[in-house]
C-alpha positions in Angstrom: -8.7 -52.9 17.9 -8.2 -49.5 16.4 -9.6 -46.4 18.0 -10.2 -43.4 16.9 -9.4 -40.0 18.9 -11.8 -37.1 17.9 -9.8 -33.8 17.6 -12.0 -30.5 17.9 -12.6 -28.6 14.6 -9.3 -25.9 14.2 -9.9 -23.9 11.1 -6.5 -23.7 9.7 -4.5 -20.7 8.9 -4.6 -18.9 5.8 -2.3 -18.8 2.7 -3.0 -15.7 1.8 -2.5 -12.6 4.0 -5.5 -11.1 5.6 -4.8 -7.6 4.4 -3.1 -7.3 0.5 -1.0 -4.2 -0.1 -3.2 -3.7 -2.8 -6.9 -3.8 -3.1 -7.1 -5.7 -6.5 -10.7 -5.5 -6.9 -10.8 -1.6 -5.9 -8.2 -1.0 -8.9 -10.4 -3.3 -11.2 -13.3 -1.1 -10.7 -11.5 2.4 -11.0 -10.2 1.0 -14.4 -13.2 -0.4 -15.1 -11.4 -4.0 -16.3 -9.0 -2.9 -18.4 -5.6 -4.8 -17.6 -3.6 -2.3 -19.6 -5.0 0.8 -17.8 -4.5 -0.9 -14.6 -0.9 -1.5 -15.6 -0.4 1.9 -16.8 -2.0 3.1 -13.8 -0.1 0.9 -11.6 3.2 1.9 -13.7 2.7 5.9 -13.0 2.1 4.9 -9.7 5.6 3.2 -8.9 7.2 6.0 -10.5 5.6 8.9 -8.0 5.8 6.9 -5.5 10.0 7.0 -5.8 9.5 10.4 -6.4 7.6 11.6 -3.7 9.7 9.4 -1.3 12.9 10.8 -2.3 11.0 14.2 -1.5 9.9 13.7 1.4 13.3 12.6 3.0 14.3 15.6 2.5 11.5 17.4 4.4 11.2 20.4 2.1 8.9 22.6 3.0 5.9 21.3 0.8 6.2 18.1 2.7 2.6 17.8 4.1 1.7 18.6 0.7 3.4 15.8 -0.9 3.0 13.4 1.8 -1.4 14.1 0.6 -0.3 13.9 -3.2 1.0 10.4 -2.1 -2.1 9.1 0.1 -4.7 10.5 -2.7 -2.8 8.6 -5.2 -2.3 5.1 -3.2 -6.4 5.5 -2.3 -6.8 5.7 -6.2 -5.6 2.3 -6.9 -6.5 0.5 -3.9 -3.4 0.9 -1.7 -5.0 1.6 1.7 -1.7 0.8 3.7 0.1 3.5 2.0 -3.0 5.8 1.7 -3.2 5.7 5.7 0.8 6.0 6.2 0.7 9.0 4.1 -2.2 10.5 6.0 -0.4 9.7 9.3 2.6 11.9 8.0 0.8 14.7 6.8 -1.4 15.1 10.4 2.0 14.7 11.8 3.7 17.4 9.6 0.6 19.6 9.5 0.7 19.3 13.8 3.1 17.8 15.4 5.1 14.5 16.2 7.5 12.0 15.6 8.4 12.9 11.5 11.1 10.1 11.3 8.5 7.4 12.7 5.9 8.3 10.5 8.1 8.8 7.4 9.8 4.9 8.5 6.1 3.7 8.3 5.3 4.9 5.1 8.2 3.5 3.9 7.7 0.1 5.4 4.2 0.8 3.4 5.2 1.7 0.1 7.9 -0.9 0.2 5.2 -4.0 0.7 3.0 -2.2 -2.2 5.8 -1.4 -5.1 6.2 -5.8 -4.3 2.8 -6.3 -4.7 2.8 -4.1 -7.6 5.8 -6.0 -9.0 3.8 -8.9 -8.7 0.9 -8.0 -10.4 3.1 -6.6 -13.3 4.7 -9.5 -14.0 1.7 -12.0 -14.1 1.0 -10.6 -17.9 
């Protein structure tokens, strides 16, 4: 006779990460719809993002600056990852702490995000 062995309920683990580099519904609403200016906007984006990096590894003296220039622009397309890294480096600039940490972090951040990006750029 067959039997039958009742398992409990597991819910079973997600395919898509919990967390996306990039809030895709935030940058719909700030471009109200429009694929091209979310393009264009994720476009400018990638570029100051490069640029501001290669900046900041220099630590010039406008560092905390740039490191908010960076965190105002990733919060303007939905980037919260970056957004907070940025943050994190200019508290730690503006008072104290481990630079190199914080500036590996925000790497590690805008690195997942310029993928993301990538991603969503080559869709169309």
């Amino acid at each position: 006779m067959l039997e039958i062995e009742r398992v409990a309920w597991m819910p079973s683990p997600s395919i898509v990460p919990d967390e996306l580099p990039i809030d895709l519904d935030h940058l719909d609403r700030m471009t109200l719809g429009d694929d091209a200016l979310a393009r264009e906007v994720l476009t400018m984006f990638v570029t100051q993002a490069g640029q501001l990096l290669a900046r900041l590894a220099l630590w010039p003296d406008d560092a905390a600056a740039l490191a908010h220039r960076l965190c105002g622009s990733a919060r303007g397309i939905g980037a919260g990852e970056v957004a907070d890294t940025a943050e994190q480096l200019e508290i730690v600039l503006r008072h104290g702490g481990d630079r190199d940490r914080a500036l590996d972090a925000l790497h590690g951040a805008v690195e997942a995000a310029l993928e993301a990006i990538g991603r969503r750029l080559q869709q169309n």
